[in-house]
Structures are given as C-alpha cells and as structure tokens.
C-alpha positions in Angstrom: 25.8 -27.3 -69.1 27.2 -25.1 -66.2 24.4 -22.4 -67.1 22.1 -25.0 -67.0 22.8 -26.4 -63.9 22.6 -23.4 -61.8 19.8 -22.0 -63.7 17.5 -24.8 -62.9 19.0 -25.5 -59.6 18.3 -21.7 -58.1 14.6 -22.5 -59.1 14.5 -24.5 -56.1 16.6 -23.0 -53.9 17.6 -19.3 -54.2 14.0 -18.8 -55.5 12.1 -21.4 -54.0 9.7 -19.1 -52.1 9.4 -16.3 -54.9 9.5 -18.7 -58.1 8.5 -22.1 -57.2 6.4 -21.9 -54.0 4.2 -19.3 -56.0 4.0 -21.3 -59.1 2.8 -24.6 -57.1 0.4 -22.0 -55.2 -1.7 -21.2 -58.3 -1.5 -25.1 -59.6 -3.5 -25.9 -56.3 -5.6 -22.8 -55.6 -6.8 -22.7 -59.1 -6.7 -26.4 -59.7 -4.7 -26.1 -63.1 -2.8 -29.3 -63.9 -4.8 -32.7 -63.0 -3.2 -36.2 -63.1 -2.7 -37.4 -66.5 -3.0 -34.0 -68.0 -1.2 -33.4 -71.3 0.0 -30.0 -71.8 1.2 -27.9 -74.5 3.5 -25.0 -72.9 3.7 -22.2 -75.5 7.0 -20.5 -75.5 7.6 -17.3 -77.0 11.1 -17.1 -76.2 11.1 -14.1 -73.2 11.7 -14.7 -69.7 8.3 -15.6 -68.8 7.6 -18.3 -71.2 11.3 -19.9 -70.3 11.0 -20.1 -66.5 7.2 -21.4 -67.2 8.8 -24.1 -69.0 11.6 -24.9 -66.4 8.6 -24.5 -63.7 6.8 -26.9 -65.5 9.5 -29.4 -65.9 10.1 -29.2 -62.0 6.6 -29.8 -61.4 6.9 -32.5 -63.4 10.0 -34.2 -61.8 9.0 -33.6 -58.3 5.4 -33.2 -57.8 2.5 -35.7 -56.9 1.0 -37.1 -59.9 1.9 -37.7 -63.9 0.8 -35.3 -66.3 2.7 -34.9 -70.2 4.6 -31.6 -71.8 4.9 -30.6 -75.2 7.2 -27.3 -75.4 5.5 -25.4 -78.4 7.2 -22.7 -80.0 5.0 -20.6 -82.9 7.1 -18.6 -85.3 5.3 -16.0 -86.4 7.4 -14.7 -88.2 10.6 -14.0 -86.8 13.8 -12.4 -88.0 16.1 -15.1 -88.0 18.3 -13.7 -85.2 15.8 -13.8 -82.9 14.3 -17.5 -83.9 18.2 -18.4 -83.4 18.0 -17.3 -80.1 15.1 -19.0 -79.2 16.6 -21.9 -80.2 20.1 -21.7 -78.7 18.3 -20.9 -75.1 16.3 -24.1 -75.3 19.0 -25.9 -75.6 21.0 -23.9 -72.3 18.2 -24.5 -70.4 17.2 -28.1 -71.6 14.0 -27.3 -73.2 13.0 -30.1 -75.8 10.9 -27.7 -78.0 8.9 -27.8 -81.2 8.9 -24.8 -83.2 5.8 -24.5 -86.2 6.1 -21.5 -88.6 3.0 -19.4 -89.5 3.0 -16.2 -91.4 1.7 -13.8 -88.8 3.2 -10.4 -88.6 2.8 -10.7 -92.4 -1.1 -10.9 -92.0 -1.3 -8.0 -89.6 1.4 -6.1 -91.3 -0.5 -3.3 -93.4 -3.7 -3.7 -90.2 -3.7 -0.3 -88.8 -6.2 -0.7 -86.4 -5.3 -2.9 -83.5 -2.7 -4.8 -84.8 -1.6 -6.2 -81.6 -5.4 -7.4 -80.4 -5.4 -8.9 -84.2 -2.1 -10.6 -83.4 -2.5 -11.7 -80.3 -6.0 -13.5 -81.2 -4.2 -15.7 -84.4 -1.6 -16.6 -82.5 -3.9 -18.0 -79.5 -5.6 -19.8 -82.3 -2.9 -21.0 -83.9 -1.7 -22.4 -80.5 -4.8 -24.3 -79.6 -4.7 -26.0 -83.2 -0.8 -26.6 -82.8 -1.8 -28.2 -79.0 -4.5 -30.0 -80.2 -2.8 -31.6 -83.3 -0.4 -32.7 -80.3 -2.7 -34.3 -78.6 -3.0 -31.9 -75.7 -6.2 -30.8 -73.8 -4.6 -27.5 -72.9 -1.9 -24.6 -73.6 0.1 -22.8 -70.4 1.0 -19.6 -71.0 3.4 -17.2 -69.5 1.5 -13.9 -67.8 2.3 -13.6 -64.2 1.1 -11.7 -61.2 2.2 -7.8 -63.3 0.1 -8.7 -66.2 -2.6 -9.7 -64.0 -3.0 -6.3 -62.5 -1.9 -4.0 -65.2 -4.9 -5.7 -67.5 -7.5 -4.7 -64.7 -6.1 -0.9 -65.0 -5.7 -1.2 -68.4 -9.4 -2.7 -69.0 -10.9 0.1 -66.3 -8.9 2.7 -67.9 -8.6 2.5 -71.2 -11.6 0.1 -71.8 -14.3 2.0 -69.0 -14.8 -2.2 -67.8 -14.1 -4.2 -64.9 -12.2 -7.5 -65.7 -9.0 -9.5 -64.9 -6.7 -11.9 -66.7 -8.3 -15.6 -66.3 -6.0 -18.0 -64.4 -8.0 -20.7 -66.4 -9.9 -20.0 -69.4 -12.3 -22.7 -71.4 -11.5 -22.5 -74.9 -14.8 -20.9 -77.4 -13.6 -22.1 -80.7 -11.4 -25.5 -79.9 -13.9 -27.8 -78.5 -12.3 -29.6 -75.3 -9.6 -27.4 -74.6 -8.3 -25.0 -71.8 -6.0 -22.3 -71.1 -4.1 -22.2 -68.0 -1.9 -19.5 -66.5 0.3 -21.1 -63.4 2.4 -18.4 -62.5 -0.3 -16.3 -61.4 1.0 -15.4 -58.4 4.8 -15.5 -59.7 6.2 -11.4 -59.6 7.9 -10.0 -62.7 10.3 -8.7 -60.3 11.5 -12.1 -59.2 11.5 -13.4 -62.5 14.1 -10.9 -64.2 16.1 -11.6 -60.9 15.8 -15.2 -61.8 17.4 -14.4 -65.2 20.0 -12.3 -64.2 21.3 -14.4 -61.1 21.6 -16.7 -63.5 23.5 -14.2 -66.7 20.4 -15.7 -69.4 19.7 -13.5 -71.9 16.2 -14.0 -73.6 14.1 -11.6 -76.3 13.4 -8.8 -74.9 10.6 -8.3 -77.5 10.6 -10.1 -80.8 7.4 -8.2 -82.4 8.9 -6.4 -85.9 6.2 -3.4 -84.4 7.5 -3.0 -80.8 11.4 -4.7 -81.0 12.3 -1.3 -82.0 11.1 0.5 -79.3 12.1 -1.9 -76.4 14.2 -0.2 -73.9 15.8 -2.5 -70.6 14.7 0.0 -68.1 11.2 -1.5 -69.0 9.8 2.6 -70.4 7.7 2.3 -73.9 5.0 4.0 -75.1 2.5 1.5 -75.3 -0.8 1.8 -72.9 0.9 -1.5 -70.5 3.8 0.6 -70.2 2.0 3.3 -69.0 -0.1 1.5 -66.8 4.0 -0.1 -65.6 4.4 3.8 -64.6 1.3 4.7 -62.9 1.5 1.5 -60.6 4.9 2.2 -59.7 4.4 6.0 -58.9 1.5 4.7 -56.8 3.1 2.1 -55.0 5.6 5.0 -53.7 2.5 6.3 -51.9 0.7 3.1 -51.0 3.5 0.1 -51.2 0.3 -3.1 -50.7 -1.7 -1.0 -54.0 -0.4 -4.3 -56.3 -2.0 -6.6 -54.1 -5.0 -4.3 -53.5 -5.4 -4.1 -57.1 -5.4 -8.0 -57.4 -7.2 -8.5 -54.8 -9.9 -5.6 -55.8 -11.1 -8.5 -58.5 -11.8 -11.3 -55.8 -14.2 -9.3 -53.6 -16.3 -8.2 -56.5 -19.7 -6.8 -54.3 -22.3 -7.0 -56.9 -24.3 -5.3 -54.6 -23.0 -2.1 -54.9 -22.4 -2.3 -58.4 -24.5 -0.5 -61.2 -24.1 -3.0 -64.0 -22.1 -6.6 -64.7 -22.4 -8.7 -67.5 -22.5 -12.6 -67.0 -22.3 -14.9 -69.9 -23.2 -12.0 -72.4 -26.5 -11.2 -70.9 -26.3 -7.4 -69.1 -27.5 -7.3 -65.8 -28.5 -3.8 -64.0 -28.7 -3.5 -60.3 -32.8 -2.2 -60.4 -33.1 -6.2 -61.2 -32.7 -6.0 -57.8 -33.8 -3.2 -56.2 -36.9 -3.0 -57.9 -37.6 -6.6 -56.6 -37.1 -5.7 -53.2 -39.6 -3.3 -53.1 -42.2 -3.4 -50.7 
C-alpha cells in the first residue's frame, strides 16, 4: 500500500507539470474525454499503459465532469511470468482490471512478413470488440509525445510518406467507436522517471519476438529504435529538433507540397496551379 501511495501521490505533485498538467493538456486541446464518456483503457502492462491508467483514474477523481473506466487487459498470449506481472502491478497500483485471453502470437507466429503490423492490427481489433462488449464508445491507449515523433520519421523514412500518430482516431470497422491517445504531450523521459522515483517495475517488452532482444539502455535493432538513435544524436546538435519534428505536422503548407492524399483520393499540386493560370 506504501508503493501505492507514493506512486499515485507523485502524479500530482513531484510530476504535476511533466505527467499530469500534460496529460489534462491533450484532454482539452484535442477534446478527448466528454461528460458521460465510457472508456475502455487498454493496458498492456509497460509503463505507458500503467501511468495512463493512474492518469485516468486522477482525471476521474478530480476533474470537471463524470465519465466511466473499464481497465482492459488483452492476453495475447503471454508467458505466464509476464501475465503474473501484469497482474501483481494492478494490484500495487490499484488498477481494477479485466484481463480477456486471445491466441495472438500463435496466429502470427510462422507470418514472416510483418509480423508486428499483423499483430498490432488483431490486437486493435480485438480491443474495440472487447470495449464494445463493455459497453464503451472508445479505447485510450498509451503512445506519448516519443512515439508521436519517431512515427513521423519512421513513416518519412522508411515509408517515403508524411503522416503522424492520431491523437483521436474514428474507428473503420467498429461502427460508433473512437480511439483516443491523452498523453500526447506526456515525454517518455518523464514517464520512466515516474517509474523509477517510484522503484515499479513493469514489462519491459512482453512480445515472444522482441522480449529477447530488449535491453534497459533502450538500444534494439528494430527501425523505432533506430529512429530512438538518430533523434537523440540530432538533438545534440539542435536540442528544440523533438518539438520541431512534432510541430513540423501542425503547419502542414499544402502549398508547397507536390502531392497529399485526403480521404483516399490523391491530390497533386497542378490541381492548383493549373487553375490559376491566366
């Protein structure tokens, strides 16, 4: 109860300005959570995911209006040390979760191309089905501010396209429903302070694919880890490139852009020029 107390306390004190303040920012500015919202918050069992839920619970406690939680855990398909772990950190940290079981890593298991963009895609579907069967409109997630900008290199890149992490997202297949992301603005930096201020230990990473290769000083061979590296070598020549990057995707000039897509349709900029002609 001790490691409880402090770890939600520091939330809103020793990280009221980098955790909470941040977290409330991208509630507002993005309008995420509206009165009488029910939401399912999908925990993986990292650090994200748990200080979403706390977040979320604070929110909940202190802020202006009513809105409903449902902690959702998926099991993929776990090894049952880490599921264990999950569960004993929940209850540290007071989280009242659900945990469903789906077979996963066993689907994507003998995939050799993409696994992870295979994975990643079932479990966001299993999510919204597990959310909806709850009676909630829409699933928070855990990707923060790093994620944020290390998908617009990664998508620029790696995938020669301009595009950004969605704070909000309407759901295609799951009629009704939403995704939000509220800790948008929340640093990965501050978070892994948050944990080890207060001693929690979480997954580091429970994919049977990766868990091998996780390492604490945060290298990997993975394309996000090397896009980890190249921001961090560039921020010892430009220390405001993070925000730059983020920022790079809010002051999109179509104008002096060659081609965008917008709701599947391809647009070229001769649309344009060639109706300005005189």
């Amino acid at each position: 109860m001790e490691k409880f107390n402090a770890a939600e306390h520091s939330i809103i004190t020793k990280y009221k300005k980098t955790l909470f303040h941040k977290f409330i920012g991208a509630v507002k500015d993005y309008r995420l959570i509206s009165r009488g919202d029910r939401i399912a918050v999908c925990i993986s069992g990292g650090k994200d995911s748990m200080l979403l839920a706390k977040l979320m619970q604070e929110l909940s406690r202190h802020g202006d209006y009513p809105f409903d939680m449902e902690f959702i855990v998926m099991d993929p398909g776990y090894n049952p040390a880490n599921r264990q772990k999950i569960i004993q950190n929940a209850e540290i940290l007071e989280i009242p979760i659900r945990i469903f079981d789906t077979d996963i890593f066993s689907s994507v298991m003998n995939i050799e191309k993409n696994p992870c963009y295979l994975c990643a895609r079932m479990r966001r579907g299993h999510l919204y089905k597990q959310a909806q069967e709850l009676g909630c409109k829409k699933i928070a997630l855990g990707h923060h501010f790093d994620d944020v900008i290390e998908t617009i290199l990664m998508g620029m890149l790696y995938g020669a396209q301009v595009q950004t992490m969605m704070p909000r997202i309407k759901s295609t297949n799951f009629e009704g429903m939403e995704l939000i992301r509220p800790m948008y603005y929340i640093r990965e930096k501050d978070i892994i302070s948050w944990k080890n201020y207060n001693k929690l230990d979480f997954l580091q990473c429970a994919c049977r694919f990766t868990e091998q290769n996780a390492m604490l000083d945060g290298t990997g061979t993975s394309k996000r880890q090397e896009i980890k590296l190249l921001i961090r070598e560039l921020k010892k020549v430009n220390p405001q490139v993070e925000m730059n990057i983020f920022r790079s995707v809010e002051r999109v000039n179509l104008s002096t852009v060659i081609g965008y897509y917008f709701e599947g349709e391809e647009h070229n900029f001769l649309e344009r020029f060639d109706n300005n002609e005189n």
